[in-house]
N, C-alpha and C positions, 0 to 999 in steps of 0.2 A: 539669952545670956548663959543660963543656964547649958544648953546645947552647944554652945563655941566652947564653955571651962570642958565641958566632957571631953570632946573632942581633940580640944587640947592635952588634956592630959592622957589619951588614948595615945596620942602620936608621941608626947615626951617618951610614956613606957615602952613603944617601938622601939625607938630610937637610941634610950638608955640600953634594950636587950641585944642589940644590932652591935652596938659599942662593946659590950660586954664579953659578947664573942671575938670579934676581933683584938679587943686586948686578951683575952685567955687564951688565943690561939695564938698570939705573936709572941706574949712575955716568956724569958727562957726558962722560968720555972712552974710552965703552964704543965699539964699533964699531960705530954705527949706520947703518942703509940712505937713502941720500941722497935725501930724497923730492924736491930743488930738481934732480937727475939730470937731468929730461925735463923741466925748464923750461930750465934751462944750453944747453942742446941746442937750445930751440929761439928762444932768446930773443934780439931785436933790436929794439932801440925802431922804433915806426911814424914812419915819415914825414910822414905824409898824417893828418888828421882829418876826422872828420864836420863838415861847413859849414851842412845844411841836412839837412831828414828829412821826409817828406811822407804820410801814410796815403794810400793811395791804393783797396784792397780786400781785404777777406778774400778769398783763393782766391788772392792774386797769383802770379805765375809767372814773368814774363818780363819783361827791357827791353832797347830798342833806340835809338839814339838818332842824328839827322840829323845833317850836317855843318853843318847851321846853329845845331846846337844845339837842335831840337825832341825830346821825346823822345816814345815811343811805349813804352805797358806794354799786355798783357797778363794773363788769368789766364782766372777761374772764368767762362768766357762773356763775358768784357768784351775791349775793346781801346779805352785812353783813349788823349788827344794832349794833353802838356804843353808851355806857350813855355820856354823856360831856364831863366826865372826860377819855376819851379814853376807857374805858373797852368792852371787846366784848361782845353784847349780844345775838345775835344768828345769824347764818350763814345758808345761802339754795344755794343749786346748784342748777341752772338752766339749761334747756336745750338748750340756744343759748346766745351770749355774749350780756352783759346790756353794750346799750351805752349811756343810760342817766338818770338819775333819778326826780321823784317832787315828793312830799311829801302833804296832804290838807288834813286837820281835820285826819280820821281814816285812811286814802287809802293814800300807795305808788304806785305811777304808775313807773313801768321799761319797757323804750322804747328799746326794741331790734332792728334787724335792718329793721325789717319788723312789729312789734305786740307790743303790750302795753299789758304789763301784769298788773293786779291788786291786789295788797297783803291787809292785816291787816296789822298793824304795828308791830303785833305778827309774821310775815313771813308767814303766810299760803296764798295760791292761792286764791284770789276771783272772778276773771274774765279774761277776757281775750281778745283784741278787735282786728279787724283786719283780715289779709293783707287788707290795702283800694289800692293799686297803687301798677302794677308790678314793679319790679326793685325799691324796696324800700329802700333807706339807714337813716335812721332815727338819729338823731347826738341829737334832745334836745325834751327835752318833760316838760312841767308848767302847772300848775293845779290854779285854783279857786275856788268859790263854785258855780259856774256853767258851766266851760267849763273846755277843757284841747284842750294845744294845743300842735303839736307836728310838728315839723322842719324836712322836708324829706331833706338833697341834694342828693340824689339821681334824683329826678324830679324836685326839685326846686321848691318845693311850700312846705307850711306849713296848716296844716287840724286843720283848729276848730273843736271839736269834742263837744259833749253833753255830761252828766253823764250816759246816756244809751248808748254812743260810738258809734254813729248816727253824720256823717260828717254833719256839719251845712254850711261850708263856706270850700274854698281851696285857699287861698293866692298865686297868682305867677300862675295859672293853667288858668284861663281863660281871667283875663286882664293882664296886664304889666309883663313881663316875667322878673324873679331874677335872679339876675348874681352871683351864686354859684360856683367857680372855684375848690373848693375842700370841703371835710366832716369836713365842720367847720362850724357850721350853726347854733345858738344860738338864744330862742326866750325864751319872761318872760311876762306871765299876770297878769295885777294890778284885786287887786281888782274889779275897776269898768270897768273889760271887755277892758281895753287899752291894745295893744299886741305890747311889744317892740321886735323887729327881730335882728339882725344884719346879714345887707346885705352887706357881705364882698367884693363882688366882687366892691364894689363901695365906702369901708373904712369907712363906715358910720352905725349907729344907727337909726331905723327908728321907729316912734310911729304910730300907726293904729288903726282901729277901729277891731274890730274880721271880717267887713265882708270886712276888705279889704283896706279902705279907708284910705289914706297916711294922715296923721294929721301932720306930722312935722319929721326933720331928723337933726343931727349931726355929725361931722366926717370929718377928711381931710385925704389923706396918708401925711406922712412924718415922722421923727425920734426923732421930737422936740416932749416932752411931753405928750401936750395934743393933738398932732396928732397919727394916727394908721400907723405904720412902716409894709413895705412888704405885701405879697398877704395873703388876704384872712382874715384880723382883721375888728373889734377884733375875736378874734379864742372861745373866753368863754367870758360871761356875767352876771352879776346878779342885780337885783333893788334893794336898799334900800333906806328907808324914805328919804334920806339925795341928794339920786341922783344914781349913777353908780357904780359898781365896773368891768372892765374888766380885761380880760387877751389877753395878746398877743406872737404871732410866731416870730419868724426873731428875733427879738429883745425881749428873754425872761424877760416880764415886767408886773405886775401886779400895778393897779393902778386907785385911786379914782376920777370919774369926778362929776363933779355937778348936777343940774338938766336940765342945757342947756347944756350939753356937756362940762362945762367948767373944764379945769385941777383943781385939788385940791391937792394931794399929791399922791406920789409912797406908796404902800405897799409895793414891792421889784422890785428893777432895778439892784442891784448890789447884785447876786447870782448866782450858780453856776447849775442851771438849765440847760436842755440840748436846745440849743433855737429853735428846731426844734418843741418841744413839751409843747404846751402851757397849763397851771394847769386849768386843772377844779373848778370854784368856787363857794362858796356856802355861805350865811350868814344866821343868824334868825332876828337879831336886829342891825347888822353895826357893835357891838364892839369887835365880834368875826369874822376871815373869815379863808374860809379853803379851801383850795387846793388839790386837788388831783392830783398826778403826777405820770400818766402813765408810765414815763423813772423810775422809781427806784421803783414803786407801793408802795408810803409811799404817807399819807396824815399828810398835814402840817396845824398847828395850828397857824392865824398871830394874834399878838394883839399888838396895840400900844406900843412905846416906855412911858417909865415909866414920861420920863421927855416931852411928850406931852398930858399925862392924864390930 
């Protein structure tokens, strides 16, 4: 007798705990996991909207864009020239895929993944630099009027180069080794010879001297704003007078920081990008910016919302 009450009330306290869960998981003032957490966190209306969208090729890869407003894309073997207004104005096949493009005074440089080709801005060939390092994967390449610099991750360092294409300096090759986890690898020369990197593997923006010398850095991971979410941000970069523009993976977001790193506004967080593939991007003066997106090979045209002009 004694053994049926136990067992009995073994199976009641079951059954009561069974219960218990299902109503605290159904009732609406159950304690439940706040799935809007990681949108709260990251959420800021965008600024900037798409203006204009152009296919341009499967393979796309790159854009670069003149200070007259001509722009210049890359990818799968190609390197086109569009006027402002989107119109094509001439295309060359190449013989190995353009993974990055700069633009300075007369000369586009297209960084393959080993060579720097040098055009006219007419598209004809004018040089050609290169292989410097076996096992070359080359992801960005900026120009000045007196260097060019070019972002291997393949090795993990970045080649100051001269206008005669004569390695002056190799960032990451002989002191302090970069922690490059993937071919995402983004670097922009100012004017006066400063070389901003972005050294993902550590979420961060770094400013340098060409031969090397760390001047100052910015950057956290994380998914709030003006932090760099998941491996290997920001994935794309470009400088404007004003401060930053990046792009980033994991969390497809494009978006303007300051001159210290600091958030300023999204050009787009809330789009239908594919978030594995983060837009190539490109300004001349800040109040145009352009995208290029590998996943659908269309470049996109952002410009301010009308009611924040």
């Amino acid at each position: 007798m004694r053994k049926r009450f136990t067992a009995f009330l073994s199976l009641f306290v079951i059954l009561a705990f069974i219960g218990y869960i299902i109503y605290d998981t159904a009732r609406p003032g159950g304690e439940q996991p706040d799935d809007n957490f990681a949108d709260e966190k990251t959420r800021s209306d965008d600024q900037w909207r798409i203006a204009q969208e152009v296919f341009v090729s499967e393979g796309l890869k790159a854009v670069a864009v003149y200070e007259d407003g001509t722009i210049f894309t890359g990818g799968e073997s190609f390197v086109k020239c569009y006027s402002s207004d989107l119109k094509e104005i001439w295309s060359i096949e190449t013989g190995d895929k353009i993974m990055a493009l700069a633009v300075f005074n007369d000369t586009v440089y297209a960084a393959t993944e080993e060579l720097v080709l040098l055009m006219n801005k007419e598209g004809n060939t004018i040089g050609e630099w290169g292989p410097y390092e076996a096992e070359c994967l080359f992801t960005s390449i900026t120009a000045n009027s007196s260097h060019v610099a070019v972002a291997d991750a393949g090795n993990k360092i970045v080649f100051i180069i001269t206008k005669d294409g004569v390695v002056s300096s190799m960032i990451g090759h002989f002191d302090e080794k970069l922690i490059i986890p993937s071919p995402y690898f983004d670097v922009c020369l100012t004017p006066g010879n400063i070389l901003y990197m972005s050294h993902t593997g550590n979420f961060r923006i770094e400013k340098r001297s060409i031969a090397g010398k760390l001047l100052s850095s910015f950057g956290e991971p994380g998914i709030e704003p003006g932090a760099f979410c998941g491996c290997c941000n920001p994935a794309h970069f470009t400088v404007t007078p004003l401060g930053f523009i990046t792009a980033e993976k994991g969390i497809n977001r494009i978006k303007i920081l300051g001159p210290e790193g600091e958030f300023v506004e999204y050009v787009s967080s809330e789009n239908d990008f594919i978030a594995s593939v983060p837009l190539d991007v490109a300004t001349a003066e800040g109040v145009t910016i352009y995208g290029a997106n590998a996943a659908d090979g269309k470049l996109y045209v952002f410009i301010r919302n009308q009611s924040n002009e």
